[in-house]
C-alpha positions in Angstrom: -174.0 -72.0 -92.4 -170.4 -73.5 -92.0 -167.8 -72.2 -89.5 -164.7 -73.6 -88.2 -165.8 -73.7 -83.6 -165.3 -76.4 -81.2 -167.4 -79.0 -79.2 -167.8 -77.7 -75.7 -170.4 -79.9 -74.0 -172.4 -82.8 -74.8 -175.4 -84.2 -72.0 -177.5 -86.8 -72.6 -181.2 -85.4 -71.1 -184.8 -87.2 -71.6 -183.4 -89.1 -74.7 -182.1 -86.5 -76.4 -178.4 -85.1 -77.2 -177.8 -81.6 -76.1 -174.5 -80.2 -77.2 -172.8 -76.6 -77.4 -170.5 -75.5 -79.8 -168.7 -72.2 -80.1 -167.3 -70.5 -83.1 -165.0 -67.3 -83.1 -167.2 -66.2 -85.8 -168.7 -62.5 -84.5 -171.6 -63.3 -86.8 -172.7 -66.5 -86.1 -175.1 -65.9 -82.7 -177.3 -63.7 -85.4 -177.7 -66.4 -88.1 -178.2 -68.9 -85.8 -180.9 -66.9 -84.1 -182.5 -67.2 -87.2 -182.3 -71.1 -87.5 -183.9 -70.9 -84.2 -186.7 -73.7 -83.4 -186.2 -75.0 -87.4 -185.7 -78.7 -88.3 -182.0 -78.5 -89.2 -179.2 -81.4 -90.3 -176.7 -81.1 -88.6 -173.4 -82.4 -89.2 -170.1 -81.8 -87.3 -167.4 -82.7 -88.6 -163.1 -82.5 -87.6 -161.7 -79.6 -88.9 -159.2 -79.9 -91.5 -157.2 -77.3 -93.1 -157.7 -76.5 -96.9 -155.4 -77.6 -99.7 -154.0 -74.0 -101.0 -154.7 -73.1 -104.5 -151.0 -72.8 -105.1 -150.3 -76.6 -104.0 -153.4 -77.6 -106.3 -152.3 -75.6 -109.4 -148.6 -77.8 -109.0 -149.6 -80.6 -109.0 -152.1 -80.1 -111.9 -149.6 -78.2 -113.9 -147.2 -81.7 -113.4 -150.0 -84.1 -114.3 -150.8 -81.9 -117.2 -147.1 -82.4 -118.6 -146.6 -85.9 -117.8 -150.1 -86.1 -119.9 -148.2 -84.5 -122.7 -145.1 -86.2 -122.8 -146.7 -89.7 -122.8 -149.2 -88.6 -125.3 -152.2 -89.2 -122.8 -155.1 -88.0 -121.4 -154.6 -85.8 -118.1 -156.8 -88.5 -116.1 -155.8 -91.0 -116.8 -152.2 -89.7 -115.7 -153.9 -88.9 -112.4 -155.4 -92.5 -111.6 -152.5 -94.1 -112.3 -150.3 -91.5 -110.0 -153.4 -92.6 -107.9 -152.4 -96.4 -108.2 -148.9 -95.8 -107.7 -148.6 -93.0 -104.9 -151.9 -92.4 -103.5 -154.1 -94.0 -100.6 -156.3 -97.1 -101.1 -158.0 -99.9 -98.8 -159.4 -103.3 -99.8 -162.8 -104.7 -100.0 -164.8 -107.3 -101.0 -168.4 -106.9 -102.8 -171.1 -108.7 -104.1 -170.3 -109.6 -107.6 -173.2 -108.1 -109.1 -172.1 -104.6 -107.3 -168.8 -104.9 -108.8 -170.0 -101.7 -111.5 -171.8 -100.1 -109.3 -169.0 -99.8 -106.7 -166.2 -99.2 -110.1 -169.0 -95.8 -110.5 -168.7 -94.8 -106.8 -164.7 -94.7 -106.5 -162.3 -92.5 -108.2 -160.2 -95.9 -109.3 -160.6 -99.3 -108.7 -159.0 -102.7 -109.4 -160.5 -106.0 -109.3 -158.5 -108.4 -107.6 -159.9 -111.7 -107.8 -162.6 -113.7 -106.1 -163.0 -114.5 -102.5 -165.4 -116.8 -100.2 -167.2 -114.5 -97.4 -169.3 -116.6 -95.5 -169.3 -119.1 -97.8 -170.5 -117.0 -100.4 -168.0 -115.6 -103.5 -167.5 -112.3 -103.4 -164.7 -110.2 -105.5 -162.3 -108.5 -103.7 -161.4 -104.8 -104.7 -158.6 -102.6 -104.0 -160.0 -99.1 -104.1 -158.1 -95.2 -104.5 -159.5 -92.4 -102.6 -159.5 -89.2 -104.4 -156.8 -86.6 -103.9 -159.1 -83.9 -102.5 -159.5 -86.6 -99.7 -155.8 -86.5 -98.6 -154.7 -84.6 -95.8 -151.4 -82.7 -95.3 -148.9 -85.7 -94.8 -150.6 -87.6 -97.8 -150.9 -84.9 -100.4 -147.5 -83.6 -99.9 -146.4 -87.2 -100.8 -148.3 -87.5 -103.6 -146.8 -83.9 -105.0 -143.3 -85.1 -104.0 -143.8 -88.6 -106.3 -145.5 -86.5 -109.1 -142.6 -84.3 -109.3 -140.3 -86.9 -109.5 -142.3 -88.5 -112.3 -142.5 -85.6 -114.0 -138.3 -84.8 -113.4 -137.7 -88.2 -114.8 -139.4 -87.5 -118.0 -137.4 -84.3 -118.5 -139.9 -82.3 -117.9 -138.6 -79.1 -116.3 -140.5 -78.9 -112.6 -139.2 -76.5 -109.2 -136.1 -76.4 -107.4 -136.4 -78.4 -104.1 -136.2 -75.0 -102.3 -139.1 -73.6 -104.5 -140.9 -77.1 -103.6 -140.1 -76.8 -99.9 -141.7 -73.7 -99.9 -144.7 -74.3 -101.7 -145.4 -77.5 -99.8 -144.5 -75.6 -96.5 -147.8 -73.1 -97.4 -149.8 -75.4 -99.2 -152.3 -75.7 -96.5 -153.9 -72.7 -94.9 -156.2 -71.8 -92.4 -159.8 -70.4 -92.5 -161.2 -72.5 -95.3 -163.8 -75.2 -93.5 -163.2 -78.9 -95.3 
């Protein structure tokens, strides 16, 4: 069961954590009566609004054209708009996890090596995936997509048709 609610208490009582949560959802007190005296996981989690379909489709449709004008594959298109637009942080690793950490992130770049400890390491500069990104950093990563795709002549929307769908790319009621 998933529901967008809110934290409303938290007590610490014989070593354990009891907390309330509410939920305008009218049907959530019956499934939860169900779950009743269960083993559950629980995990709670800040709401986030959804990306809109609409916002998703655009900037698809502009990777998918900027794929065909450079005569390349759509994903590799999207790691490098990745590279150049979207969010990343730095680590450093092991170098015999090097692969495994290459299979765990969307794109990766090896950077050099690096003494932690005293030890070497390799020092990485990993790209979160776009269905990561909130509002702020999605919208940025349209706007530069756009303008890649404007700058290969490929025809994209007005700024007013932009402004719009940026405007109500994110809804309410879907639970991230």
């Amino acid at each position: 069961m998933e529901v967008k609610g809110q934290l409303e208490a938290v007590n610490g009582i014989g070593g354990r954590t009891i907390f309330a949560l509410s939920t305008p959802a009218e049907n959530a007190a019956a499934e939860l009566e169900k779950l009743k005296g269960k083993e559950l996981k629980i995990k709670v989690v800040q709401y986030r609004k959804g990306r809109s379909l609409s916002a998703n489709a655009l900037f698809w449709h502009c990777v998918d054209e900027i794929a065909k004008a450079l005569r390349r594959d759509r994903w590799s298109v999207y790691l490098s708009l990745l590279r150049d637009y979207g969010k990343s942080t730095y680590i450093c690793v092991k170098p015999n996890m090097v692969d495994a950490v290459k299979k765990q992130w969307r794109e990766c770049m090896e950077l050099g090596i690096v003494k932690v400890n005293g030890k070497p390491a390799i020092q990485m500069q990993v790209f979160f995936g776009s269905s990561t990104y909130d509002t702020a950093e999605m919208s940025r990563l349209i706007d530069a997509t756009v303008e890649e795709a404007k700058e290969l002549g490929i025809e994209t929307l007005t700024p007013d048709q932009l402004a719009r769908m940026k405007a109500s790319s994110f809804i309410t009621g879907s639970v991230a």
